[in-house]
Every structure is written in C-alpha cells, then in structure tokens.
C-alpha positions, 0 to 999 in steps of 0.5 A: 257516524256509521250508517249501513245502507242499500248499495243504490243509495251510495253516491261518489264521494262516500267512504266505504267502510265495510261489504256487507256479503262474502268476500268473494261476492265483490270485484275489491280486495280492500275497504276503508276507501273513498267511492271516487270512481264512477266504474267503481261505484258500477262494478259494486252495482253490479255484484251481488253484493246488496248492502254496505257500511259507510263512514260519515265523518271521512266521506258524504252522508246520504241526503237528509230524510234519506231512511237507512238499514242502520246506523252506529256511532264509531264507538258503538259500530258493531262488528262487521258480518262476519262474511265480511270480515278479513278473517271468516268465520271459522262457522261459515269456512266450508273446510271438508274433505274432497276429491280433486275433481270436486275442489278443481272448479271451485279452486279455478273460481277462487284462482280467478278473483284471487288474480284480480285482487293481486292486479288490483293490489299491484296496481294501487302499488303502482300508482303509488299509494300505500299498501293496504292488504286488508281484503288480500287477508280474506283471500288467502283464508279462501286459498287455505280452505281449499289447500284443506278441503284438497291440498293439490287443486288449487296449488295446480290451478294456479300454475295455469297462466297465460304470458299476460298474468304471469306476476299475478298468477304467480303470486296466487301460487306461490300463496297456495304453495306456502300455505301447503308447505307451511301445513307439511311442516307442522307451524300453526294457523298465524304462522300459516296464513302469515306464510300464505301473505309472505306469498301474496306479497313476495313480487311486489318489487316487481311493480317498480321495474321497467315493463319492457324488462319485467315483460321480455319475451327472451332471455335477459341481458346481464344488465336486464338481469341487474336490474330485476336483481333489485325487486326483492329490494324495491319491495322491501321498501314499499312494505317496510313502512305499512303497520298491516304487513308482519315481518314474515312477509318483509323477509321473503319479500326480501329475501326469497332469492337468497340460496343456501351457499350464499350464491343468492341475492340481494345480500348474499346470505348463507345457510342458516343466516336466511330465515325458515320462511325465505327457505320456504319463499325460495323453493316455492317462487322456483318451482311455480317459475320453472313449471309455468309456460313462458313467452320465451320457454315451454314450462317443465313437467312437474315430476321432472321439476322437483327431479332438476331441483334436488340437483341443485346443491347450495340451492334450497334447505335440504329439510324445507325442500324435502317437506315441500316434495312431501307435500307436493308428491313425487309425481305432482298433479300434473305430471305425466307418467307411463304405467308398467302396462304401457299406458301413459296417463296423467297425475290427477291426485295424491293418493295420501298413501305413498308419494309413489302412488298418485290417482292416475288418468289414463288415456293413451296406449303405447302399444296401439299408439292410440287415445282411449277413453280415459280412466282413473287408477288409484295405485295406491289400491291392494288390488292394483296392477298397476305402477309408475314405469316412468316420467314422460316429457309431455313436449315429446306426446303434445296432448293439447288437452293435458290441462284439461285432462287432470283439471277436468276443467275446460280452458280457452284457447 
C-alpha cells in the first residue's frame, strides 16, 4: 500500500517511495529507500520539499487513525508528479534560449546539487551497496536543459573545482561536456542523455582506489599509476551487474582511456575497435582534466587546451575531436585573448556565428598597462573592429578574478 502523507508525519523505519516536489528541492539523488538515518529524516525537514509517498508493505505504516493526503494500492499507484519524476515533464522543462550571463547563476546552482548528488552516489558505492541511479537521471535532464537553454555556461561552471571536489566535479563536467558533444553530432534524445549518464558514471572505479593515491598532491609513481590504470575496470565491475545503467555507460565507463593508436588502456583497443561513445568519454575526460586547477598543476588556458590536444596524434578520433571544438569553440569560454587593438579580454560567449568570433569581456590595456572598466564585444558583429590577435597565458597576466570576470558570478576564496 502507498500512502502520500505530510513530511512531518515520516518516521525512521518508512520506506520512501517517491518526493513529492522538483528534484532539484531536495538534498537525494535517489528514492526507493528506507528512512534509517536521523540526519536524513533532518535534511528532508529541512527542504522544501512538503509531502512524500511511502511504501507500506517494504517499511512502517503511520500510526492508525493517523489522516493522509492519499493513499493507492501499488496496482492502482498513480503515477508519480510529474516534478518528480526521473525524467521531467517535457511542459515544465524551462528549455528557452539565453544568454551567458542569464544561464551562468543558475548553471552554478545546478553545478552545486549536481556535486552533491555525485557524492552521494560515490559514497553508497563506497560503502558497498548497489548502484541505483534513478535520481542521477533527473540530474542529467537539468544539465541538458542548461546546455539547451546556453551551451557553454554549465560546460564552464563545472570546470571551476577546488583539489577536494575534483572527482565530483569532474564528473558533472564530463556529463555537460558529453551531453553538448552528443547535440554537435546530431544523435537523438535517448542517445543524449544516455551520453550524458555514460558521463556521470565514468569515474565511478575511482571510489575503489586507495585515497593517498586517488588524492596525491604530485606526480604519481609507475606503480601509483598501475594502480589507477585499474578504475575503468573496478567500475565496469560495480556497473555491469545494476538492471538501471545501459551499455552506453559500461562502455565509457570501461573504455574511456582507450586512444586511437591502441596506446590506451585497460585493453589496448584500436581505431574503430573503441566505441563512438568511449571516443567522445576519452575527449571530453581529457579536456576537463587538463583545464582544471590541480594541487600539483595549475589547469591550462582553454583555447591552449584544445591547441595541445590537436597535437596529439593517435590520441582521439579526428571526427569526434572536430565536433567537439565545434561545440566547444575555438576559443572556449574562458579563454584569454589579446584583441587586434591590444586589449586583452576574456571569452564570455559563443557568438553562434564563426568559431573565431566569441563574445569577449574586455577589461585590460596593454598600452596603459592598466585595468579598464569592462566591456563586452561581440566580434561576430559587421561593425566590429575588433578581432583575436592571440591567445594569452593567463599565468603570465595573474587576474585574480578571471573566473569571475566571464561567470559574472562571485567565488570564495
């Protein structure tokens, strides 16, 4: 029996079948479990979230004579809201053009929840019970509304981490990144967002690796690096047996550090023996790694990324690596650039024009070698002036506030 009932009505020992509310108006990434922990039953409290469905016959019932909002049997359950449904109602999907600046704030928020409901995944992992990915499912619907809504707030959100979040964090942008990738090369919805779990899930191994070498602050050993050769393997293993993750996900998961002259790992596999989805796994786990600050390196500038990475032959397909600098841009958000008129600004936006031409931030002379109060330029404008003289090494300039410079969002320090 299903009954829906008033969140302070739940008790420790329920089972809870279903939030009643938004996905996004509660701390889980999943349902379908016993409420044993007293900080759990705290957190929901806590959340917006007012009313929820329970199972009966898998947990306690609420005292007798105790009124509910509604109860079904689970023949007759109806179907759950549909904001909290795993896959959102495509009437409630707020999927609208806008700008950068518009999508940059609420591409932190869904950057922030999407972090925690990675932690939480990891951590069930880690303890050792199944993988369930039900909610992770909602969370990567919210990512690709974003990527629809702007393609490059959320993609260059999540490259902002800090050495503690790192796995987490990489694991949102790694999402987007497939998510926008997969849109580039024209596969359908369930290919998309199968792409976009593929992304979510393709570190998962890393949870069974020792922390002093997941979390070495500096170059790794031969043996150290033995070691973490074997998580596209350890993950394989957890995900292979859960009825809820596709073949998508198991082959990135297991195949994402493959490379194209059969120099990758775990099995060695060549050119067109790797999967066009572990292509895609293998450019974007690159790009965000190599971009991303470090406790040992100092992450590279964007544009420079993809320079370095055309460079590597036998490394990625030729065809996915192209679509993906398509959807990325030449000069990804981020990227610092001197203009033909000397000034050096920061790339802020594609303009959906030329790969060459981005929204720039300008906020820096070189000839008075002095700040300015910042403006934007769109190049991609008939009447502009301006061009892309060069990539800057933003190690060379030190802004401290280059991330807020193009996010328009302020970080702590």
């Amino acid at each position: 029996m299903l009954k829906r009932i008033h969140v302070d009505q739940l008790q420790l020992g329920m089972h809870l079948k279903e939030f009643c509310g938004a996905w996004m108006d509660h701390p889980f990434w999943r349902t379908g479990f016993v409420l044993k922990d007293a900080n759990d039953l705290a957190l929901i409290l806590a959340s917006s979230i007012k009313e929820v469905w329970i199972d009966c016959s898998l947990g306690l019932d609420v005292p007798v004579g105790v009124m509910v909002v509604a109860q079904a049997s689970e023949v007759d359950a109806p179907e759950p809201p549909a904001a909290a449904s795993p896959v959102a109602s495509p009437i409630s999907r707020d999927i609208a053009p806008a700008s950068a600046a518009k999508e940059m704030e609420r591409a932190a928020r869904i950057c922030l929840e999407s972090k925690a409901a990675v932690v939480s995944m990891f951590e069930e992992v880690r303890m050792g019970n199944a993988v369930d990915v039900g909610g992770a499912r909602q969370l990567v619907e919210d990512i690709s509304d974003s990527i629809a809504r702007n393609p490059g707030a959320i993609i260059s959100m999540a490259r902002i981490k800090t050495a503690d979040d790192y796995t987490y964090m990489h694991s949102v942008a790694v999402c987007a990144m497939m998510v926008s990738l997969a849109k580039q090369l024209g596969l359908d919805d369930a290919q998309t967002r199968a792409c976009g779990m593929a992304g979510l899930l393709h570190d998962l191994g890393k949870v069974a690796m020792p922390t002093e070498v997941l979390n070495k602050p500096g170059k790794l050993t031969d043996a150290e690096f033995d070691i973490m050769k074997t998580h596209p393997t350890e993950g394989f293993k957890m995900l292979k047996g859960s009825p809820q993750v596709d073949a998508v996900a198991l082959d990135v998961v297991l195949h994402h550090h493959e490379k194209m002259d059969g120099s990758g790992y775990p099995e060695r596999l060549k050119g067109d023996e790797i999967n066009l989805y572990a292509k895609m796994g293998a450019v974007c786990d690159v790009y965000d790694a190599i971009t991303s600050n470090r406790p040992y390196k100092t992450g590279w500038d964007p544009a420079e990324s993809l320079r370095k990475m055309a460079e590597w032959k036998g490394h990625f397909d030729p065809k996915v690596f192209q679509a993906f600098v398509k959807s990325m841009g030449i000069y990804p958000v981020g990227s610092l650039v001197r203009l033909t008129s000397g000034r050096i600004g920061v790339v802020t936006e594609q303009s959906g024009k030329s790969l060459t031409t981005p929204l720039v931030k300008v906020f820096y002379s070189t000839k008075s070698g002095l700040r300015i109060v910042p403006y934007v330029v769109d190049l991609s404008r008939s009447d502009s002036l301006e061009k892309i003289h060069q990539r800057e090494d933003p190690d060379k300039w030190n802004f401290p506030d280059l991330n807020e410079l193009w996010s328009g969002v302020l970080f702590p320090n």
